[in-house]
MARBA-217993 format. One record per residue (C-alpha): residue in three letters; x, y, z. Coordinates in pm, whole numbers. Layout:
+------+--------+--------+--------+
| type |     c1 |     c2 |     c3 |
+------+--------+--------+--------+
|  ALA |      X |      Y |      Z |
...
+------+--------+--------+--------+
//
This chain:
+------+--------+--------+--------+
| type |     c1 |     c2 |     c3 |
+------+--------+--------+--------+
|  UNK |      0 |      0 |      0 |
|  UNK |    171 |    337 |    -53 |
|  UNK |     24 |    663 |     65 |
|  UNK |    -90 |    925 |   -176 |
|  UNK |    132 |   1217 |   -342 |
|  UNK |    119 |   1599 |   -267 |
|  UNK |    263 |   1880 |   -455 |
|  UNK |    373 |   2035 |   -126 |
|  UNK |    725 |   1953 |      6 |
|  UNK |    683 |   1602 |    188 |
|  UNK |    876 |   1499 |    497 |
|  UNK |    890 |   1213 |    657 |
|  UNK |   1047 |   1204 |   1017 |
|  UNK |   1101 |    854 |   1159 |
|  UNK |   1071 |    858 |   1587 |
|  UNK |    859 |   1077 |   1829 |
|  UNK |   1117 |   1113 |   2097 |
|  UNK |   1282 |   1458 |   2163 |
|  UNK |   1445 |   1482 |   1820 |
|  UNK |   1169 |   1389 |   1615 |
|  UNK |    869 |   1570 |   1790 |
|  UNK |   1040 |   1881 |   1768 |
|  UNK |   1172 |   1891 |   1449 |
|  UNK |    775 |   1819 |   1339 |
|  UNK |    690 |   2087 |   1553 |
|  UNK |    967 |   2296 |   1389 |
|  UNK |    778 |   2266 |   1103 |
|  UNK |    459 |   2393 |   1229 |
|  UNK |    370 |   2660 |   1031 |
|  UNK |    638 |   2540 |    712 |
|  UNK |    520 |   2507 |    369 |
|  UNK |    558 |   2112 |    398 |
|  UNK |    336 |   1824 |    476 |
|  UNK |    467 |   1634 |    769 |
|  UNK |    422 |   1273 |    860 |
|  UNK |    580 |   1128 |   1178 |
|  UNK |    619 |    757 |   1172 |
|  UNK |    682 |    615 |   1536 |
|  UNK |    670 |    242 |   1704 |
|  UNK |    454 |    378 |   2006 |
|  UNK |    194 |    632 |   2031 |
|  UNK |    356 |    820 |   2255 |
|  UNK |    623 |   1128 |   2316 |
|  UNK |    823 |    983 |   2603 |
|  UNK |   1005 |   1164 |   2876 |
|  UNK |   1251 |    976 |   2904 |
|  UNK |   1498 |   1134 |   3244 |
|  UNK |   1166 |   1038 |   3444 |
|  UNK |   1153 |    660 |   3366 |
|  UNK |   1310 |    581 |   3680 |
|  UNK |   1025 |    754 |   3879 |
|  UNK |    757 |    535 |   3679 |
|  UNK |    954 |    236 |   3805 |
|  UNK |    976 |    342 |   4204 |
|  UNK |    629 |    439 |   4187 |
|  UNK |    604 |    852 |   4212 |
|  UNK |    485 |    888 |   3945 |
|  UNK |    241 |    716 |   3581 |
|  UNK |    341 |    656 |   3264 |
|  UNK |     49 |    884 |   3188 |
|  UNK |    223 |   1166 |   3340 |
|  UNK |    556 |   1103 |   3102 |
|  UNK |    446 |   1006 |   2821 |
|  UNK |    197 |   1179 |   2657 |
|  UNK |    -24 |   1103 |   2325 |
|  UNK |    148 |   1204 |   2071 |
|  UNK |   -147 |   1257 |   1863 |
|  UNK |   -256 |   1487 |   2147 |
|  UNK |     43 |   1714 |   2082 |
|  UNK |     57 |   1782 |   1753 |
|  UNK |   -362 |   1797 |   1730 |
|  UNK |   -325 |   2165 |   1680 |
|  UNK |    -99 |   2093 |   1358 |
|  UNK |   -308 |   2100 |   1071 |
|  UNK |     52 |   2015 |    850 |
|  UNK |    114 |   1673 |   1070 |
|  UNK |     24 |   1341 |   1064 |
|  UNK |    105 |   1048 |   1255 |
|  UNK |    110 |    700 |   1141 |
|  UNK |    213 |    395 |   1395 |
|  UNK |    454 |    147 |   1270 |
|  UNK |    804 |     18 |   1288 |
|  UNK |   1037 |    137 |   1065 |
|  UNK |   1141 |   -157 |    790 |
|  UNK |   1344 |      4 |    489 |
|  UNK |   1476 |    325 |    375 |
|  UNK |   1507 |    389 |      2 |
|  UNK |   1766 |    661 |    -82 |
|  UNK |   1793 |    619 |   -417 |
|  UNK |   1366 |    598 |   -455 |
|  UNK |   1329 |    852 |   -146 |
|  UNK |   1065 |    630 |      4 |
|  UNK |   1022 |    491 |    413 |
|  UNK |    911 |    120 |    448 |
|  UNK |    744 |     47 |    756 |
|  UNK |    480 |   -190 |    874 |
|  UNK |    155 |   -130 |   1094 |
|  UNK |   -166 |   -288 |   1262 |
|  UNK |   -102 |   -561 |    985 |
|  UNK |    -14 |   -411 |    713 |
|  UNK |    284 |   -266 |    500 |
|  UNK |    304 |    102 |    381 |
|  UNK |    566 |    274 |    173 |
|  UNK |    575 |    670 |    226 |
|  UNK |    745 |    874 |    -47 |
|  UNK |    947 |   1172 |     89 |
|  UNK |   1111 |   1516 |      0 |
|  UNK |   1351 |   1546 |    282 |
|  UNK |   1361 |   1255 |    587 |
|  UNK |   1467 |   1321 |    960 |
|  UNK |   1534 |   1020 |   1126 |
|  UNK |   1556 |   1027 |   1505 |
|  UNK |   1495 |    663 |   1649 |
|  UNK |   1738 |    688 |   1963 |
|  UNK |   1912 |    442 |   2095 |
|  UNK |   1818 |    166 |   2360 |
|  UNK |   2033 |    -25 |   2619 |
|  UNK |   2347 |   -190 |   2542 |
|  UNK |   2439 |   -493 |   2725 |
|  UNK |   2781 |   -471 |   2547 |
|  UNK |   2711 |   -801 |   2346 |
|  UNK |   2511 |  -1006 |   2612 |
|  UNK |   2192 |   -929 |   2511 |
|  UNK |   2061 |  -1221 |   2737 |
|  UNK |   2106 |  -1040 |   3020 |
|  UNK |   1824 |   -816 |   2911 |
|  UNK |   1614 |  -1142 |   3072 |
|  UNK |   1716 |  -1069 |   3427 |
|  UNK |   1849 |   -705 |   3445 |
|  UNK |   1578 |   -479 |   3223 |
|  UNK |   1676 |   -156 |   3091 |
|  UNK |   1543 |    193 |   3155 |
|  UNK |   1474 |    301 |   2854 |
|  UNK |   1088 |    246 |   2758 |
|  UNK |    780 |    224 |   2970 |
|  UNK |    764 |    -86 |   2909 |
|  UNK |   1085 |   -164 |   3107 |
|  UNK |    992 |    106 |   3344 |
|  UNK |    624 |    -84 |   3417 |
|  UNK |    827 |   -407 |   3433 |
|  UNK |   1080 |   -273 |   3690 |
|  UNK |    820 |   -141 |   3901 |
|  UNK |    652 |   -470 |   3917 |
|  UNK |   1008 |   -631 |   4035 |
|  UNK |   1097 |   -361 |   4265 |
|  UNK |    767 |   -433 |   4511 |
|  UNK |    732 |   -730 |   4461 |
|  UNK |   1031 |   -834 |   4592 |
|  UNK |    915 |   -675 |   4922 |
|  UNK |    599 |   -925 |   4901 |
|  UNK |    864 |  -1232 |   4782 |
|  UNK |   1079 |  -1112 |   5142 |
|  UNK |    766 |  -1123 |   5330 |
|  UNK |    674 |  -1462 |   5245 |
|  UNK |   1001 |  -1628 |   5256 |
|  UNK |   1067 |  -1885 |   5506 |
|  UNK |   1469 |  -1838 |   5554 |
|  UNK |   1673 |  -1560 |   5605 |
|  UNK |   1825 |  -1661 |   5293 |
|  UNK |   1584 |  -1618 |   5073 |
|  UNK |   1462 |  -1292 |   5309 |
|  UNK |   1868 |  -1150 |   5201 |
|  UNK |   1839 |  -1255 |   4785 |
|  UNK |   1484 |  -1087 |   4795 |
|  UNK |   1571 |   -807 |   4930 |
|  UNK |   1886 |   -738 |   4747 |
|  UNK |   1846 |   -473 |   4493 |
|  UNK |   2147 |   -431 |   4230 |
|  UNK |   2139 |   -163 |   3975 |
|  UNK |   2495 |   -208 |   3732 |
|  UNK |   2561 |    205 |   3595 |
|  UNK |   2636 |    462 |   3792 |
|  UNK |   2543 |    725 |   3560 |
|  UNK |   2243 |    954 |   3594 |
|  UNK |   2019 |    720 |   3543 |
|  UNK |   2207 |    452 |   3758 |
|  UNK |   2231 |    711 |   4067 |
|  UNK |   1883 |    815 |   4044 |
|  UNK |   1750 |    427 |   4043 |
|  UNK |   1956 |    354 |   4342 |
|  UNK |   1837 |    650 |   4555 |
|  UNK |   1468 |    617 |   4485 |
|  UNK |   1517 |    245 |   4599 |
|  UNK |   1654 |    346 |   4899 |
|  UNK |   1382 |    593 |   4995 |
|  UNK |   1160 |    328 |   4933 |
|  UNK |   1303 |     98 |   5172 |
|  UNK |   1393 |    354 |   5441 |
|  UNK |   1090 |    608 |   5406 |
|  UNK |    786 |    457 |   5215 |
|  UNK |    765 |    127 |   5281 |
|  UNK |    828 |    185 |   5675 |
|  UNK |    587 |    -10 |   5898 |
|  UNK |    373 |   -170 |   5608 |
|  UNK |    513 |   -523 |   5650 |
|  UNK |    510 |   -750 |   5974 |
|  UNK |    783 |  -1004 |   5902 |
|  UNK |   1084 |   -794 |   5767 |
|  UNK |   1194 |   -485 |   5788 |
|  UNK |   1254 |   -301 |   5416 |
|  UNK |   1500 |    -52 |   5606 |
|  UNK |   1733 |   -334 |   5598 |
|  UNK |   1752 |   -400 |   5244 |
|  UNK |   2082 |   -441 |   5058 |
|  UNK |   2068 |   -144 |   4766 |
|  UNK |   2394 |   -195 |   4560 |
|  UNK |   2510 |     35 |   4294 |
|  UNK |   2791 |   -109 |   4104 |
|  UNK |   3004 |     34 |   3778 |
|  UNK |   3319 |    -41 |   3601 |
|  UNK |   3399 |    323 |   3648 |
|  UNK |   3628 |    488 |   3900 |
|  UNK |   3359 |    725 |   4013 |
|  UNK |   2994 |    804 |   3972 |
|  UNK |   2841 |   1004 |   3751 |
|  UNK |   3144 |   1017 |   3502 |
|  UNK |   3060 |   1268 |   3295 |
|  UNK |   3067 |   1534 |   3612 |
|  UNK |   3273 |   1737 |   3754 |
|  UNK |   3515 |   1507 |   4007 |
|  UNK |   3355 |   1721 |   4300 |
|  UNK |   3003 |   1645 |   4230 |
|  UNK |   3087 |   1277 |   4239 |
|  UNK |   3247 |   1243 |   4478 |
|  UNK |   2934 |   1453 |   4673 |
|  UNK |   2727 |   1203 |   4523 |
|  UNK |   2915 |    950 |   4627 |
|  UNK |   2868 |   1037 |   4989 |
|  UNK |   2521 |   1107 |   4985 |
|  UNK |   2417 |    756 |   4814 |
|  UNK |   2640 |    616 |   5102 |
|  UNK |   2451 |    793 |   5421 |
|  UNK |   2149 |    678 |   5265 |
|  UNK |   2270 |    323 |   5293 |
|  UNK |   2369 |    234 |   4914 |
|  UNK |   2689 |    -14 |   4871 |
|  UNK |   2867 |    216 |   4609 |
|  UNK |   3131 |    -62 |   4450 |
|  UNK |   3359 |     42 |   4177 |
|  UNK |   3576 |    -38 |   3920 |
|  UNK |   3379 |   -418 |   3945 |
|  UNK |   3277 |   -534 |   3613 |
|  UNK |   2970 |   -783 |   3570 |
|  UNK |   3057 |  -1079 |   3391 |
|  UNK |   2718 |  -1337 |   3424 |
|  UNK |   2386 |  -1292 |   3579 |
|  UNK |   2059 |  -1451 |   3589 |
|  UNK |   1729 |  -1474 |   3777 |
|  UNK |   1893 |  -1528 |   4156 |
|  UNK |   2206 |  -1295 |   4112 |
|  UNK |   2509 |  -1196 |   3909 |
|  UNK |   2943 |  -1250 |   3876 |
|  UNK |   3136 |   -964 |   3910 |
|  UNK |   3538 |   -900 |   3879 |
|  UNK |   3675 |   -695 |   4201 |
|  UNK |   3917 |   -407 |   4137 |
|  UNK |   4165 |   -638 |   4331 |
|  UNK |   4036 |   -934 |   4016 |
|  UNK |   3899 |  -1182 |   4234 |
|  UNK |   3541 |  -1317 |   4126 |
|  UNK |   3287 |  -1292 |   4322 |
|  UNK |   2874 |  -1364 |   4335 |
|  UNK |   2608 |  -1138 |   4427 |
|  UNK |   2278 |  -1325 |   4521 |
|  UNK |   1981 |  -1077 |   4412 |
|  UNK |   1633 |  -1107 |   4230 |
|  UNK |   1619 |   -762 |   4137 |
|  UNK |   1848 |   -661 |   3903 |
|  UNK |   1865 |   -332 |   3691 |
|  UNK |   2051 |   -243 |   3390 |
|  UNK |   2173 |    143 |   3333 |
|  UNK |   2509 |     71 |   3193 |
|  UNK |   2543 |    175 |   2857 |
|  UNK |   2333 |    249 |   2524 |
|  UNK |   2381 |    141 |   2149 |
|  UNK |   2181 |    329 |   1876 |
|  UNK |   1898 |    204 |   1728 |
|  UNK |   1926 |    -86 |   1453 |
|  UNK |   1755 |    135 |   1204 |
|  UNK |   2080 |    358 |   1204 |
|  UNK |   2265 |     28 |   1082 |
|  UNK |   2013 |     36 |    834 |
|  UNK |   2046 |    404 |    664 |
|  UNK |   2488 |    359 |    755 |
|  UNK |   2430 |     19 |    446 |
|  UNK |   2189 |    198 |    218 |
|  UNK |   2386 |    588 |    259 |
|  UNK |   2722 |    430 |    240 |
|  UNK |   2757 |    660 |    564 |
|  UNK |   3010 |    538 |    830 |
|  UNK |   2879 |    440 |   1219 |
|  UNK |   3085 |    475 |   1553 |
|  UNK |   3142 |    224 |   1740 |
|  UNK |   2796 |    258 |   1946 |
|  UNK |   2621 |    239 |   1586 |
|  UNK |   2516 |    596 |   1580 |
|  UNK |   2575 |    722 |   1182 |
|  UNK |   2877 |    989 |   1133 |
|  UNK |   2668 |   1322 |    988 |
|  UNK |   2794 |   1567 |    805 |
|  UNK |   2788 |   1915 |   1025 |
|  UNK |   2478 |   2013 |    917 |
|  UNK |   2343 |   1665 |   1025 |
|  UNK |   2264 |   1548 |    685 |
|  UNK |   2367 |   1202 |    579 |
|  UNK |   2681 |   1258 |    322 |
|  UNK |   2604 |   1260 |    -11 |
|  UNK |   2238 |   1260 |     66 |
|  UNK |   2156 |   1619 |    181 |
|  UNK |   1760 |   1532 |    216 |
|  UNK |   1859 |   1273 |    479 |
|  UNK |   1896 |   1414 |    807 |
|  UNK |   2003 |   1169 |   1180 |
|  UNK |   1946 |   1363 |   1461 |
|  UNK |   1928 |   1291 |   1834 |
|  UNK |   2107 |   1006 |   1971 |
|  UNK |   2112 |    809 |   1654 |
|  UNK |   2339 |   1106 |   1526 |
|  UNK |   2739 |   1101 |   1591 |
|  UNK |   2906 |   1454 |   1558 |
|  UNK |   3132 |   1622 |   1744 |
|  UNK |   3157 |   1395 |   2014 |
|  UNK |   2795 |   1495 |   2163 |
|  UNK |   2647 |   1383 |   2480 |
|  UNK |   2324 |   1133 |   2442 |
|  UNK |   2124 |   1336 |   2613 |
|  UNK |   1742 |   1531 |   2567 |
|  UNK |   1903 |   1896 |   2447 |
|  UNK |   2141 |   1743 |   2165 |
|  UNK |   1811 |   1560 |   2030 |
|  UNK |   1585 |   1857 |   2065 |
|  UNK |   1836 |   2119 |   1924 |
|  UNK |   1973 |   1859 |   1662 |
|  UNK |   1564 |   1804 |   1551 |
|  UNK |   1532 |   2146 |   1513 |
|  UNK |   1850 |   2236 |   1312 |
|  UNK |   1728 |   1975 |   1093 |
|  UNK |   1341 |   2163 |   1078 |
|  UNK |   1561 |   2486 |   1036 |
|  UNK |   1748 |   2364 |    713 |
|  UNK |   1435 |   2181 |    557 |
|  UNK |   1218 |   2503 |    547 |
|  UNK |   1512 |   2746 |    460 |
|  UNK |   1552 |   2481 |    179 |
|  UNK |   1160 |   2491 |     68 |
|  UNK |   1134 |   2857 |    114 |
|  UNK |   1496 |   2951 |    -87 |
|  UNK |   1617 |   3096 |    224 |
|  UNK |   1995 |   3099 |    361 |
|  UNK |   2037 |   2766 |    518 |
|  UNK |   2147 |   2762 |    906 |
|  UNK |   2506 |   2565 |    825 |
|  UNK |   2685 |   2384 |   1083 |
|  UNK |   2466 |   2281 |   1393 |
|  UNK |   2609 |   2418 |   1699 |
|  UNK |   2510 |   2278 |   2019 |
|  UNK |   2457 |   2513 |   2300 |
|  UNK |   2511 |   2304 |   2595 |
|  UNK |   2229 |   2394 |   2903 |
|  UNK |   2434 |   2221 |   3198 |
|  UNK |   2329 |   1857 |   3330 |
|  UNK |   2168 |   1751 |   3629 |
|  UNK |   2073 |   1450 |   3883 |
|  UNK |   1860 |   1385 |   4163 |
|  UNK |   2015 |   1178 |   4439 |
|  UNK |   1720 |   1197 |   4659 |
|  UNK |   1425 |   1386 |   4802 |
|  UNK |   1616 |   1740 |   4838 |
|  UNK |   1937 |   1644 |   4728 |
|  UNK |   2080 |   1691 |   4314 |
|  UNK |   2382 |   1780 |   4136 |
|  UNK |   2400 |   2014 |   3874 |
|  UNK |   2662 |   2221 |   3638 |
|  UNK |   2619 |   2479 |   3452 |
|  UNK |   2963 |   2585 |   3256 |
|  UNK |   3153 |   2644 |   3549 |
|  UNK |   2877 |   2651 |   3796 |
|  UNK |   2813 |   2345 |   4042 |
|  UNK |   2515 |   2309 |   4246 |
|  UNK |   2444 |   2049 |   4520 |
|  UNK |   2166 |   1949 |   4807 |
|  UNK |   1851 |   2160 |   4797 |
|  UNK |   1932 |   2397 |   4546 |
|  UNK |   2025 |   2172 |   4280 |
|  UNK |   1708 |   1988 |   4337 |
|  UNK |   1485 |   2295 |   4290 |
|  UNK |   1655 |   2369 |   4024 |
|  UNK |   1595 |   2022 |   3889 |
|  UNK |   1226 |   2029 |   3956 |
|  UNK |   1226 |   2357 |   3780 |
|  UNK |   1363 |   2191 |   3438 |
|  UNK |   1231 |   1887 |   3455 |
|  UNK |    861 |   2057 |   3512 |
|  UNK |    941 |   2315 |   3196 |
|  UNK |   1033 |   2007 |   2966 |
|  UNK |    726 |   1830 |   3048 |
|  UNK |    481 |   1845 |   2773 |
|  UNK |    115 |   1946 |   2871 |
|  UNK |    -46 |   2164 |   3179 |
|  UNK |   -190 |   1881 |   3257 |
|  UNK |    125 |   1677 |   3242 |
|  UNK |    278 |   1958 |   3496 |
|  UNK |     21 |   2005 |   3740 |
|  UNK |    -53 |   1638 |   3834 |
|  UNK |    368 |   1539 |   3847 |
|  UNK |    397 |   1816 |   4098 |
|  UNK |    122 |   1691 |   4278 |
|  UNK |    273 |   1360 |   4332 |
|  UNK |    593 |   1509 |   4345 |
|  UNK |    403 |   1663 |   4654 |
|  UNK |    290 |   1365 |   4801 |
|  UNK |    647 |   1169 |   4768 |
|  UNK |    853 |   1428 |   4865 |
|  UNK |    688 |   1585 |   5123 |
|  UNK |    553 |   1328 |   5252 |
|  UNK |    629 |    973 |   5210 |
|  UNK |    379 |    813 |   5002 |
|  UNK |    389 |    697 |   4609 |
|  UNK |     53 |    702 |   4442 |
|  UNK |    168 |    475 |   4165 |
|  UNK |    261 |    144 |   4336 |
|  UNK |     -6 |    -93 |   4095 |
|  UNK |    189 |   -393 |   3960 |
|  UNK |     16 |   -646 |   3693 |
|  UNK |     48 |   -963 |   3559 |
|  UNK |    -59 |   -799 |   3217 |
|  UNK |    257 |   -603 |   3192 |
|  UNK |    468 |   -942 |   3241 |
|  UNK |    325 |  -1119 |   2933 |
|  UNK |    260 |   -824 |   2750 |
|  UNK |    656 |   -742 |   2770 |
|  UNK |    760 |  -1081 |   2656 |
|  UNK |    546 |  -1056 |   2286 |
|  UNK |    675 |   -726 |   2265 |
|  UNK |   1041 |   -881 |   2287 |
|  UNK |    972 |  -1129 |   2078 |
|  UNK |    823 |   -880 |   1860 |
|  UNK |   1113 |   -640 |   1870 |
|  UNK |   1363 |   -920 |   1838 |
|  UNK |   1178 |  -1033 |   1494 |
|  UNK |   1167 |   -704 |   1302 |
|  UNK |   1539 |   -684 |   1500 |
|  UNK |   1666 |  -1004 |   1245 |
|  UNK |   1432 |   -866 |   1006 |
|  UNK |   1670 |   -505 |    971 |
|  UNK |   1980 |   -722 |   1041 |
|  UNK |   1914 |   -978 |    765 |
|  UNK |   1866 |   -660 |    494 |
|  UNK |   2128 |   -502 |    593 |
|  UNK |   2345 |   -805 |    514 |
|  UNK |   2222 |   -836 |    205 |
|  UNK |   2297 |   -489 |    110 |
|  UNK |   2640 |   -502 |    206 |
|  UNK |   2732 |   -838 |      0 |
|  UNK |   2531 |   -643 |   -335 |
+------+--------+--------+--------+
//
């Protein structure tokens, strides 16, 4: 089935994350006809995930319809489907969708799929250790994370008490740091006096990484303050330690000293690492372009593909310059890429070069506690964590979307409650066809990219 032809300027931009949603909102009031082609139906916020998975907060709340924000578009379109083949050469998108297969012809394509987890080549661990990366593995942590507590409850020896309530998260990024404090509040603050036979204040909340410090890509002083803090609040910082095995009752890591050593846990959690989406393997075979070693496609400064000036990777699927993976670079990158299209269409001066302006980064360690930099400005405890609220709140798409996080923000911070503590059986089997799913279409890109590379 193909779609039908327009006389206006058509462009086709492939993910609704950061990247892709603004770039089509870029193109708002553009002489172009937009269609955005995405594998969920949903814009996801994704520095939250981790609050989805302790409970402060829905996946409502961070992930918004995406047909809901671009409703007041008249020039935009969304269509659901994964993302099969890119024609250069015919300037057409292959994707399938709610059983069937569409080709979509295009003027000038944006692609922006991100990037998921990398389990640096064992992908099996994905089975025990889920990522943070998707609601879906947000919704699936969550339903670990308390039930574990119920698991501890109802075990009958103190060994099975310890391996239940053992939480291990491997990264101590953002992401990493964030996961492992939220645990701990649970433990120490939320779940206090709701069980009879254990105590959760005497969980085991690990946070290990290969790294020398925490958060790497701060400023040595903020780690090592974040260091501390995770460490009053009871979290086993390890390392330079280096997993090497895990499965459903615990993991093998290496020891800075090299000794091998096993951690018995149920709960694991992955936040070590990300590789770019398959479909930038895809466009490297059919452009000719070159990936990095992450398999995010080398751009040309502009962010075009080279050679193909119409084909633009932005966001984390993108490699120029060395740039972070992180919200700004996609939604700066999207727009540079909206920028040049409708210069382009219009016969105006194109922008040249993208130039990222970086806006500082930031982390929560707990309730009243962040880092932050700015340039050369460092924040930590309560300050950096207003400041963090105050971001985090502006980025959020939707009044809506605003007023109810900082109501439960309200409720967990201030308090100790979390209003979002549901776990279903649903989400279990629902997660495995969508693996299965995501593995098929997975072999799917793999198998024609092969083929292009041997023609």
């Amino acid at each position: 089935m193909s779609a039908q032809t327009t006389a206006r300027h058509r462009v086709v931009v492939i993910g609704s994350g950061f990247g892709g949603l603004f770039a089509v909102k870029k193109l708002a009031h553009e002489d172009v006809d937009v269609t955005l082609v995405s594998r969920t139906v949903h814009h996801l916020f994704q520095p939250l995930l981790y609050q989805v998975a302790t409970g402060i907060l829905s996946e409502g709340e961070i992930a918004p319809a995406t047909r809901e924000i671009l409703r007041g578009q008249p020039n935009a379109r969304v269509l659901l489907g994964d993302v099969l083949d890119v024609d250069v050469e015919a300037r057409t998108v292959t994707f399938a969708g709610e059983g069937t297969t569409t080709t979509l012809p295009y003027d000038s394509l944006v692609v922006a799929a991100g990037a998921g987890q990398s389990y640096f080549g064992n992908d099996h661990f994905a089975e025990f250790a889920p990522g943070m990366k998707t609601v879906d593995d947000a919704l699936e942590l969550r339903g670990r994370i308390f039930t574990a507590f119920e698991r501890a409850e109802l075990a009958s020896t103190p060994e099975e008490v310890a391996r239940a309530l053992t939480f291990v998260v491997v990264g101590a990024g953002p992401t990493g740091v964030e996961m492992a404090g939220q645990i701990a509040e649970l433990a120490n603050r939320t779940l206090r006096g709701e069980f009879r036979s254990i105590a959760p204040s005497t969980s085991r909340i690990l946070l290990l990484d290969a790294a020398d410090r925490v958060l790497p890509p701060f400023h040595p002083d903020l780690s090592r303050d974040t260091q501390d803090r995770l460490r009053q609040m009871g979290v086993d910082v390890r390392l330079k330690t280096r997993v090497t095995d895990l499965d459903g009752t615990g993991l093998t890591v290496v020891t800075p000293d090299g000794a091998t050593k096993r951690i018995e846990s149920e709960t694991i959690m992955w936040a070590a690492g990300v590789e770019a989406n398959p479909l930038g393997r895809l466009v490297a075979a059919r452009t000719g372009a070159e990936t990095d070693r992450a398999g995010r496609v080398v751009v040309a400064p502009d962010t075009s593909v080279p050679g193909f000036p119409e084909v633009f990777v932005v966001g984390d699927l993108m490699s120029l310059d060395k740039l972070p993976g992180v919200a700004q670079v996609a939604i700066q990158s999207g727009q540079h890429a909206a920028r040049t299209i409708a210069a382009r269409v219009a016969g105006r001066p194109v922008p040249g070069a993208f130039r990222y302006k970086d806006k500082g980064s930031m982390a929560t360690i707990s309730r009243f506690a962040a880092v932050a930099q700015v340039g050369r400005i460092r924040l930590t405890g309560f300050v950096a964590w207003a400041a963090w609220l105050f971001v985090h709140l502006l980025y959020l798409i939707g009044f809506k979307n605003r007023v109810t996080t900082l109501l439960h923000w309200a409720i967990s911070f201030v308090g100790r409650g979390r209003t979002q503590r549901a776990v279903t059986k649903q989400q279990i089997v629902a997660r495995t066809v969508i693996d299965r799913a995501e593995k098929s279409a997975g072999d799917q890109r793999e198998h024609d990219v092969s083929g292009t590379v041997r023609a």
